[in-house]
C-alpha angles and dihedrals in degrees: 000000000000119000123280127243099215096166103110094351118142105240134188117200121189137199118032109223121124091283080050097053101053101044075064086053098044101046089043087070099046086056099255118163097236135203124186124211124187128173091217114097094222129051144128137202141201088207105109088228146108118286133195123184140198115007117031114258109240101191093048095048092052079045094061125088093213127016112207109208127204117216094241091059114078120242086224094054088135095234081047089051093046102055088047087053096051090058095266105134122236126207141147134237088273100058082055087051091051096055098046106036122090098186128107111259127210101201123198129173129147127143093273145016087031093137095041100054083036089060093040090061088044096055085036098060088032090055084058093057097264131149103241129193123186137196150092114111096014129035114356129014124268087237101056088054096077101066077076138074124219151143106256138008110216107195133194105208121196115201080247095073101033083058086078098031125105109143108057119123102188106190083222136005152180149213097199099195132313121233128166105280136138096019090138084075101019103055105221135359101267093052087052089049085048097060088037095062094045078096087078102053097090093021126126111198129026142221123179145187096253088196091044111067092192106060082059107101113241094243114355113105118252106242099186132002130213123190148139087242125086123271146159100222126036123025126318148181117238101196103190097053099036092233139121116238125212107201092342096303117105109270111165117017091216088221088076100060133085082225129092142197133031087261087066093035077059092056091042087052087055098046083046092063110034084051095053097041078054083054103249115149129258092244097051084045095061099036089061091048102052093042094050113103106187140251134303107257089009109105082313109175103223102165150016092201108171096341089307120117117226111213118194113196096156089151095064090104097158128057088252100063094049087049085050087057110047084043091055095043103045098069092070110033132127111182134025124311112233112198128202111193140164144072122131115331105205089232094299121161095247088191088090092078099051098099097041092052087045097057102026108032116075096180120024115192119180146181151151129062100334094019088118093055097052090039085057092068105058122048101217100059129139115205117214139171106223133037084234088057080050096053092043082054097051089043090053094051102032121097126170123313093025130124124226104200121185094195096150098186083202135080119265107226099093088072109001131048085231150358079248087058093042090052091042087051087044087045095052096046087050095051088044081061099071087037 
């Protein structure tokens, strides 16, 4: 896509999230005439422009010479449709990045571990001494990232937004893994793992999931690989000894690293390579991986309660996630794993996990909007109503040794603001527990 002439241009941004907000921002300064949309109802701003709630206005998007589109707004929206039809173009907050930064990126996406990888490069470059700036899909948006210099951009990239990007040229980028998530807007798998490997079209070097074939782009050459099974180039796990491997040879003891679980020496083994194929160090790589504690709501130990460990993984909103947990935490387990699941499941095949809930959950308890259909996969299941009714239950059936893991493999909103709300909730009932 050629570059935008945004000086004097009528624009139409929709959606007014924070990526929202500052494309306002953004285009305000390179003298765009802006418009804001929003489907609430109610809304202020203290943007001195134009707003229009409730139903997208039709007229006023064909009238526009550029639609800026925020990830959480479909594409097929049908006045979005419309305008693109019409010959409006239609692009995100990325795309905008893409055309105006002159930094190197570093560009990760992948159905799961995307913020944890994303915060492993950070702390790795910035180990070496590097000025490091991160966005995109977690913590600050791509666009305000660019009122500050640095080194390097490390950006978490969600399909959503590579859906209107055209432009980026990572130096280096990922497809962590691809697992079924967001049908309910993409349609089908492949046309999720489509979207997914757009990442790769302008990108210079490439790292790739060796145990995940489509994460693998359909010509450009793989530069690095990272994976669980063996190999004698890339980055490897070697299980019996507990210790990450770099072209066969040991790399990164795991015991000494914060971080547990092959699910997250799998993530360790993607920052590592993304950071060296940036040309980061293997000290600094290391560093930043030993010293690295995780994520809040992402297999996040909040308590020791009685000699069971609380795991909150709140964030774990697909069935791939939830399957990356269990995985990670089975190898090590003493006692029973006790499993809370449900919420709404964005139209996934929850089938999947039949055989893994079968061997590795001892206790499934369930709830929310598809609780009943992953209850109907294991036979010892408990249904509740609240996450606080979840965590009595666990509590109940839960003796030393044993995991209680929240790993919902299903999107909060049916019952949380967030998956942050529905980890903060978890979090409370836990701590009530000791009181």
């Amino acid at each position: 896509m050629k570059k935008v002439t945004l000086a004097n241009k009528n624009i139409v941004v929709v959606g007014m999230g924070l990526s929202g907000l500052s494309c306002v921002r953004f285009l305000l300064t390179k003298g765009a005439r802006v418009i804001a949309m929003d489907s609430r109802s109610e809304l202020t701003l203290s943007l001195d422009i134009p707003l229009f709630l409730g139903d997208f206005n039709v007229n006023k998007l064909i009238q526009a010479d550029l639609i800026v589109l925020s990830p959480g707004v479909d594409l097929n929206t049908p006045a979005i449709k419309k305008a693109s039809e019409s010959g409006v173009h239609v692009i995100g907050d990325i795309e905008l990045f893409a055309q105006f930064t002159r930094c190197p990126v570093i560009a990760i996406t992948g159905s799961n571990g995307k913020s944890t990888v994303t915060h492993l490069v950070a702390d790795m470059c910035k180990a070496a001494g590097k000025k490091v700036l991160m966005g995109g899909n977690v913590g600050v948006p791509a666009l305000d990232l660019l009122e500050q210099s640095a080194d390097v951009i490390v950006l978490e990239l969600s399909s959503f937004q590579l859906e209107t990007t055209f432009s980026l040229m990572p130096l280096v980028a990922t497809v962590l893994n691809i697992t079924e998530d967001h049908l309910d807007r993409h349609g089908d798998l492949t046309t999720y793992h489509q979207i997914k490997r757009k990442v790769y079209q302008n990108c210079q070097f490439i790292v790739c999931n060796r145990d995940d074939l489509l994460t693998y782009p359909v010509s450009n050459k793989v530069t690095m690989s990272f994976g669980l099974s063996q190999s004698s180039t890339g980055f490897s796990w070697d299980k019996n000894n507990a210790i990450i491997l770099l072209d066969g040879k040991p790399f990164l003891d795991s015991k000494s690293c914060l971080l547990a679980g092959a699910h997250n020496m799998l993530n360790i083994q993607a920052a590592a390579a993304l950071a060296k194929v940036f040309g980061i160090d293997d000290h600094s790589i290391r560093q930043g991986a030993r010293k690295f504690g995780g994520l809040p709501h992402r297999c996040q130990t909040i308590s020791m309660h009685n000699d069971v460990r609380w795991i909150n993984d709140s964030k774990a909103t697909n069935i791939g996630a939830t399957l990356a947990a269990i995985n990670g935490l089975v190898s090590n387990l003493k006692g029973k794993l006790i499993l809370i699941a449900g919420g709404d499941g964005k139209g996934a095949d929850f089938s999947v996990m039949a055989e893994c809930l079968t061997h590795s959950v001892d206790l499934l308890i369930t709830l929310g909007k598809d609780g009943d259909k992953i209850a109907s996969l294991h036979s010892n299941n408990i249904k509740v109503q609240t996450i606080q009714d979840a965590v009595l239950m666990a509590s109940k059936h839960s003796q030393v040794g044993d995991i209680v893991l929240l790993s919902p493999a299903c999107a909060s909103l049916d019952m949380f603001v967030s998956y942050q709300q529905r980890g903060e909730y978890f979090t409370q009932a836990v701590k009530e527990l000791a009181a």
